[in-house]
C-alpha positions in Angstrom: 111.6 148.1 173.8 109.9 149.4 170.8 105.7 149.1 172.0 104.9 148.4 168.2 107.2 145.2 168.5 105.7 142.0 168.0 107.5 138.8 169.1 106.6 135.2 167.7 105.7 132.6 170.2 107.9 129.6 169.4 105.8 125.9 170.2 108.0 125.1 172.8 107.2 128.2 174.6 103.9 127.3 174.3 103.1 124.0 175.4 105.4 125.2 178.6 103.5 127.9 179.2 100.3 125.7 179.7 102.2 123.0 182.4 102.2 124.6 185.6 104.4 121.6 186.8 107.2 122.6 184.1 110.6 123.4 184.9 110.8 126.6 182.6 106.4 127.6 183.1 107.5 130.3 185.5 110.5 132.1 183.5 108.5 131.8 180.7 105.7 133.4 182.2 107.5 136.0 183.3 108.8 136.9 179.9 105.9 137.1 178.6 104.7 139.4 181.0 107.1 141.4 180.7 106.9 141.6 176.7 103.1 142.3 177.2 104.1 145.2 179.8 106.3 146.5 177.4 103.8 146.5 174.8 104.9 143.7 172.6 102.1 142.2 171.0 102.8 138.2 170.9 101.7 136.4 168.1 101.2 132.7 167.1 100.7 130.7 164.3 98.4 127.2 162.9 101.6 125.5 162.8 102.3 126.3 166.8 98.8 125.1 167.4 99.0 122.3 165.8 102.4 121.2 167.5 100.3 122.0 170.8 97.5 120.1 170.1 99.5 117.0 168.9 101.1 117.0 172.2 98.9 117.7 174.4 96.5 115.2 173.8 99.3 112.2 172.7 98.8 109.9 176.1 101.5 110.4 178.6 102.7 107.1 177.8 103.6 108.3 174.3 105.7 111.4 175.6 102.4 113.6 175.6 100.3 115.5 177.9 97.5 113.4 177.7 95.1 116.1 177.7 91.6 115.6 177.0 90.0 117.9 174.0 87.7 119.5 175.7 91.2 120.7 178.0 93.2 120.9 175.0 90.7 123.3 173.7 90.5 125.2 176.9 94.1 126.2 176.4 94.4 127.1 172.4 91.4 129.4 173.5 93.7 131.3 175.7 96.0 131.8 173.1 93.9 132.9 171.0 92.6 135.5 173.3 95.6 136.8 174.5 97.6 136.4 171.2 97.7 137.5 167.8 97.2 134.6 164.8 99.0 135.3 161.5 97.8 133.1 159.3 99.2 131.0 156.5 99.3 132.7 152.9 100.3 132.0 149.6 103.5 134.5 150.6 104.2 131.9 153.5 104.6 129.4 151.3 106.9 131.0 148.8 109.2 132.1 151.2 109.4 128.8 152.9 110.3 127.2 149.7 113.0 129.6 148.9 114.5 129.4 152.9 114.4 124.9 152.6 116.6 126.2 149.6 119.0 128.8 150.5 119.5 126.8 153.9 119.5 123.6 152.6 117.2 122.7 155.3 116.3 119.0 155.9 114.2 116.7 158.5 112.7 117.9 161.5 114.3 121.5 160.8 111.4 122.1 158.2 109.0 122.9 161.0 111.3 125.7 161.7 111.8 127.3 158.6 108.2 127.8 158.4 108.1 129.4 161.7 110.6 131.7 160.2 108.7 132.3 156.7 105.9 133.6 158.3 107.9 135.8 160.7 108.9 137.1 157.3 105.6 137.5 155.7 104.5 139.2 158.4 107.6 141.4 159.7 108.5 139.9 162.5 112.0 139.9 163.6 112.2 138.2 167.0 110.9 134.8 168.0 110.7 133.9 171.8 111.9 130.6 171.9 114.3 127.7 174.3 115.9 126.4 171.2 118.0 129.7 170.2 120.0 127.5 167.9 117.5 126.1 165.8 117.0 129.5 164.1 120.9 130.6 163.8 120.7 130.1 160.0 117.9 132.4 159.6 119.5 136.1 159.8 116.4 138.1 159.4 115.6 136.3 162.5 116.2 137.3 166.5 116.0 134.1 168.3 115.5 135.1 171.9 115.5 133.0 175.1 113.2 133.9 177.9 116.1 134.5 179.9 117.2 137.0 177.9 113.9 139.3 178.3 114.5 142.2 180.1 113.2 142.1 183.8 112.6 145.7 185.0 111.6 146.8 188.4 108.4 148.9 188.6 
């Protein structure tokens, strides 16, 4: 692995990441470990903060996390500490409104045709992420699973 590689964090990955009690918290945590060993620098954007906050503080009974703020907040402050924010832009915007287009993207699937935009922008080519097939129409775009991040011995 390349050490000026930079991966995008998909939401997914990160509202796992802060659930101890999650089925996937510890393969994902060691993925990113290893990315970070290996010099990738992770990065994250408004959009996958958003998503975060939205569930993490939606009450348990409304398929959230039921966070309070002030934990809510505890958590998007470690991402921003240990991960890089690429912000939106002008740029973004543009090339999500050509990618809606060429894709003839509709519903939900919006969401992730502005993840990919600003992997774009910004010149990222990988995206860490559970739901590989969500960015298969996207070919500038390396939809990786945390399974599939090399785990080497040291």
């Amino acid at each position: 692995m390349a050490s000026a590689q930079r991966y995008r964090i998909d939401s997914n990955i990160v509202l796992r990441m802060s659930r101890q009690d999650d089925s996937q918290n510890q393969l994902i945590g060691t993925a990113l470990k290893e990315l970070k060993r290996h010099g990738v620098e992770l990065c994250f954007a408004l959009q996958n903060i958003a998503e975060f906050w939205n569930v993490s503080t939606r009450p348990l009974e409304r398929n959230g996390y039921g966070l309070s703020i002030a934990e809510a907040n505890l958590r998007v402050e470690y991402i921003e500490r240990t991960m890089t924010f690429l912000p939106d832009s002008e740029e973004v915007y543009s090339i999500w409104r050509r990618l809606v287009l060429a894709n003839h993207v509709r519903g939900v699937q919006v969401h992730d045709a502005r993840l990919a935009a600003v992997m774009q922008a910004y010149g990222l080519t990988h995206i860490l992420t559970l739901n590989q097939a969500d960015f298969v129409r996207y070919a500038s775009v390396q939809a990786v699973h945390p399974s599939q991040v090399q785990f080497s011995a040291r």
